[in-house]
Biotite code that builds the C-alpha atoms (Angstrom):
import biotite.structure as struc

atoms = struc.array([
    struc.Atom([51.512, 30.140, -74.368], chain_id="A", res_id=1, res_name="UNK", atom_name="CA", element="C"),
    struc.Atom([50.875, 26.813, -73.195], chain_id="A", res_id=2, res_name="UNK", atom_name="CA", element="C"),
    struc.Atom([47.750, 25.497, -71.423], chain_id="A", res_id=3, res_name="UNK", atom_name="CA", element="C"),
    struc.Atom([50.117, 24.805, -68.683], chain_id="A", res_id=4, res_name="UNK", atom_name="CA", element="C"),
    struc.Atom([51.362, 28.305, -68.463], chain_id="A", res_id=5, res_name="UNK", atom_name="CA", element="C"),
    struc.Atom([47.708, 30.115, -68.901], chain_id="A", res_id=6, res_name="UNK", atom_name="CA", element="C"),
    struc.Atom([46.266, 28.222, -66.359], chain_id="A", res_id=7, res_name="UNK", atom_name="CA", element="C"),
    struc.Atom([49.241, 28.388, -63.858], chain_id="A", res_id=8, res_name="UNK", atom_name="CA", element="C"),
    struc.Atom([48.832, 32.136, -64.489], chain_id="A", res_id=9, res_name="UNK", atom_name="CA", element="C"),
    struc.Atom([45.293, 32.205, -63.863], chain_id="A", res_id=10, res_name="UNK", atom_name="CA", element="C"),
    struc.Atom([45.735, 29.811, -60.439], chain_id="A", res_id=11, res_name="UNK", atom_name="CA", element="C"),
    struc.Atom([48.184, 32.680, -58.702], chain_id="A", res_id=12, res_name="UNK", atom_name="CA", element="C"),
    struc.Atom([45.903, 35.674, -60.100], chain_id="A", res_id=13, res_name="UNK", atom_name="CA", element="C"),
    struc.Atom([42.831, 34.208, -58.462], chain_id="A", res_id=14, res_name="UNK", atom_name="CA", element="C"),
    struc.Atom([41.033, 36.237, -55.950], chain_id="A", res_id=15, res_name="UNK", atom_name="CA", element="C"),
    struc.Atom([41.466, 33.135, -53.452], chain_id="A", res_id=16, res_name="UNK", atom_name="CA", element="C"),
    struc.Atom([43.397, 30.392, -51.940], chain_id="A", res_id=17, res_name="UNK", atom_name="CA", element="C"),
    struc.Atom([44.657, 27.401, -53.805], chain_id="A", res_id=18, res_name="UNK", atom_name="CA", element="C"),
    struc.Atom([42.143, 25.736, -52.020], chain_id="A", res_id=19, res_name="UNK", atom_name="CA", element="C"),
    struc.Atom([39.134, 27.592, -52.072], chain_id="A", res_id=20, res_name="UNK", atom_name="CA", element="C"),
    struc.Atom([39.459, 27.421, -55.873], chain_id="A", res_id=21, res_name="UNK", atom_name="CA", element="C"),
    struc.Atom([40.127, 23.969, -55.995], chain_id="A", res_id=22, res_name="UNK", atom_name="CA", element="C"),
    struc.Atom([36.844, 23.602, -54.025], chain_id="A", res_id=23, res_name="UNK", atom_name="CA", element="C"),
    struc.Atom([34.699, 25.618, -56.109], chain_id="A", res_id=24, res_name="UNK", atom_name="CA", element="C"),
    struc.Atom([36.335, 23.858, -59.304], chain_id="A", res_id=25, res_name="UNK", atom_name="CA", element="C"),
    struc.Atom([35.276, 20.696, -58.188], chain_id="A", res_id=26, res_name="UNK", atom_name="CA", element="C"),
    struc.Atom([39.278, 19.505, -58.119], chain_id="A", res_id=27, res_name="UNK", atom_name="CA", element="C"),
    struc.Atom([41.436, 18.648, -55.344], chain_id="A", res_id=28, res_name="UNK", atom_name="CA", element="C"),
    struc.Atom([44.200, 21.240, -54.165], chain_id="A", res_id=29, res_name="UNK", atom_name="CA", element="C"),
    struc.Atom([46.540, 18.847, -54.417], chain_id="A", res_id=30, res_name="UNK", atom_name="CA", element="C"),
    struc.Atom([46.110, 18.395, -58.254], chain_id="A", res_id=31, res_name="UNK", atom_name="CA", element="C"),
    struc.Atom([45.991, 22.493, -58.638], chain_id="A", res_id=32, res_name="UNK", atom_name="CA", element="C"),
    struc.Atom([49.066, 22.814, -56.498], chain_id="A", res_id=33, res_name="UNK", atom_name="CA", element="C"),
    struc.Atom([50.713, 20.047, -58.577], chain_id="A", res_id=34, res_name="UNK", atom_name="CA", element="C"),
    struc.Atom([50.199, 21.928, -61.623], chain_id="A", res_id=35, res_name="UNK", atom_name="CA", element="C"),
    struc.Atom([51.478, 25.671, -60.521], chain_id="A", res_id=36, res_name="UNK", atom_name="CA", element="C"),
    struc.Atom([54.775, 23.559, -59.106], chain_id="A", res_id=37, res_name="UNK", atom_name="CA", element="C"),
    struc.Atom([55.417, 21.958, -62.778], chain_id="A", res_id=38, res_name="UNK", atom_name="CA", element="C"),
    struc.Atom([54.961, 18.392, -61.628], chain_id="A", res_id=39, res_name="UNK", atom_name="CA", element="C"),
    struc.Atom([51.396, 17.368, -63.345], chain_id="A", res_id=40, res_name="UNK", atom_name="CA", element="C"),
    struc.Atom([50.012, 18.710, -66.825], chain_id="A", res_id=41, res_name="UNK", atom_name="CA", element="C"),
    struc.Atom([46.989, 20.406, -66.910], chain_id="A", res_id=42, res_name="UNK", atom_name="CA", element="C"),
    struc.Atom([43.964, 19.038, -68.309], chain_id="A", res_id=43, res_name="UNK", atom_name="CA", element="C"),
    struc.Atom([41.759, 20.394, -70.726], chain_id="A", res_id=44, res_name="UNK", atom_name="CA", element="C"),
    struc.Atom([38.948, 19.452, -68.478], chain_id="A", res_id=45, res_name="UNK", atom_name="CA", element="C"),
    struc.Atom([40.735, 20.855, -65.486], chain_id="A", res_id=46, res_name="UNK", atom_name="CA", element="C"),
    struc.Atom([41.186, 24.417, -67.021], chain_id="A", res_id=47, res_name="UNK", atom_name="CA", element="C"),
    struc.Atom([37.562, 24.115, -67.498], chain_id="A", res_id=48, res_name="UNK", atom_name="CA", element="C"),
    struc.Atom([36.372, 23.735, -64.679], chain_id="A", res_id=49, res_name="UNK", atom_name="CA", element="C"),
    struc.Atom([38.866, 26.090, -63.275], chain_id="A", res_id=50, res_name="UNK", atom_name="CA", element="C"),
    struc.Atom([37.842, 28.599, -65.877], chain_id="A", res_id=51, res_name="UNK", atom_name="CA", element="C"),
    struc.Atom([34.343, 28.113, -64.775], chain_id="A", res_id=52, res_name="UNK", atom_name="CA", element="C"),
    struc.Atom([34.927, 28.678, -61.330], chain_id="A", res_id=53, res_name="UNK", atom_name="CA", element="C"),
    struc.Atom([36.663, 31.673, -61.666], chain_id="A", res_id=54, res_name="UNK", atom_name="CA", element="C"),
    struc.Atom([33.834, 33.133, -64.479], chain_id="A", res_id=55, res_name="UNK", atom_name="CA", element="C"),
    struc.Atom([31.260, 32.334, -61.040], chain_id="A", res_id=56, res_name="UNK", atom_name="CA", element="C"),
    struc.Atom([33.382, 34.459, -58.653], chain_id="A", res_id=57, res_name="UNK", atom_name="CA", element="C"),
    struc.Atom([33.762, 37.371, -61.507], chain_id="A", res_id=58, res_name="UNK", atom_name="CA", element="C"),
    struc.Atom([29.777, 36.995, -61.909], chain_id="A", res_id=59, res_name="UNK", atom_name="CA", element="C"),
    struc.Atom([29.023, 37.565, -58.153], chain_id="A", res_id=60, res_name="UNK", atom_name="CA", element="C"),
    struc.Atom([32.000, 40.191, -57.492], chain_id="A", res_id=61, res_name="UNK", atom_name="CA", element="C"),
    struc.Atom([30.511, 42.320, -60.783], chain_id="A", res_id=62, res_name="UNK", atom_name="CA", element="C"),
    struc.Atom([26.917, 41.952, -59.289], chain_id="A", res_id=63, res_name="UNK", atom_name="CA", element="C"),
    struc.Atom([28.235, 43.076, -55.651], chain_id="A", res_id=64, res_name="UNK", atom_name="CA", element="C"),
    struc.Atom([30.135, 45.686, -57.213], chain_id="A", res_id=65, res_name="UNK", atom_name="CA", element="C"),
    struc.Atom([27.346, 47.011, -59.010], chain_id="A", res_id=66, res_name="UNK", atom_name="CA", element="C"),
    struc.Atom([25.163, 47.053, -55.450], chain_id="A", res_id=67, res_name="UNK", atom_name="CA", element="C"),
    struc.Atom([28.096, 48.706, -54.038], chain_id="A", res_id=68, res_name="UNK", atom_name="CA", element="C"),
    struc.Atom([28.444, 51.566, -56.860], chain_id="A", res_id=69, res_name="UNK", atom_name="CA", element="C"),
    struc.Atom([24.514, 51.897, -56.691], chain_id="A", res_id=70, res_name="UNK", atom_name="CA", element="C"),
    struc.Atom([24.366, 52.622, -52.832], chain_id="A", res_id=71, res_name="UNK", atom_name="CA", element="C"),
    struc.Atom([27.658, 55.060, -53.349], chain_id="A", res_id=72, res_name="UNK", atom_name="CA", element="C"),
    struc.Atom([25.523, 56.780, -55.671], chain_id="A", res_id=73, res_name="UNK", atom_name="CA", element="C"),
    struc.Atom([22.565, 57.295, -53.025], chain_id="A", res_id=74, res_name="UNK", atom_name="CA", element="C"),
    struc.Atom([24.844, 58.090, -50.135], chain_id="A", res_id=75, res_name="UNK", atom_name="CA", element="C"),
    struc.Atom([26.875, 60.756, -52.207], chain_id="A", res_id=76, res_name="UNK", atom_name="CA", element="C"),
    struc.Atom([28.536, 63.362, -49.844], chain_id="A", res_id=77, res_name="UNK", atom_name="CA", element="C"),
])
């Protein structure tokens, strides 16, 4: 699979907007829009950062999860 395709994939599985992942990648939405429609190549440095913003969002939705299976635990019924 190409970096193309991975990252295409990885844009339209994100737990967000277009946008809101272009803004926490650091990249416009235009660019990340540009690559899911076919019409701009991906970048090794824009998977990257792309990569890195979705590895921030994993970190905090694992450590709310975590809170969230903790207090379950307490609350049982």
């Amino acid at each position: 699979m190409t970096l193309d395709a991975i990252l295409r994939r990885a844009i339209h599985r994100a737990p967000c907007s277009n946008r809101a992942l272009a803004r926490e990648a650091g990249v416009s939405h235009q660019m990340l829009a540009a690559i899911v429609a076919g019409r701009e190549r991906a970048t090794p440095r824009v998977a990257r950062l792309v990569a890195a913003a979705l590895d921030s969002w994993a970190a905090r939705c694992a450590k709310d999860a975590a809170a969230v299976w903790a207090a379950s635990s307490r609350h049982s019924s």
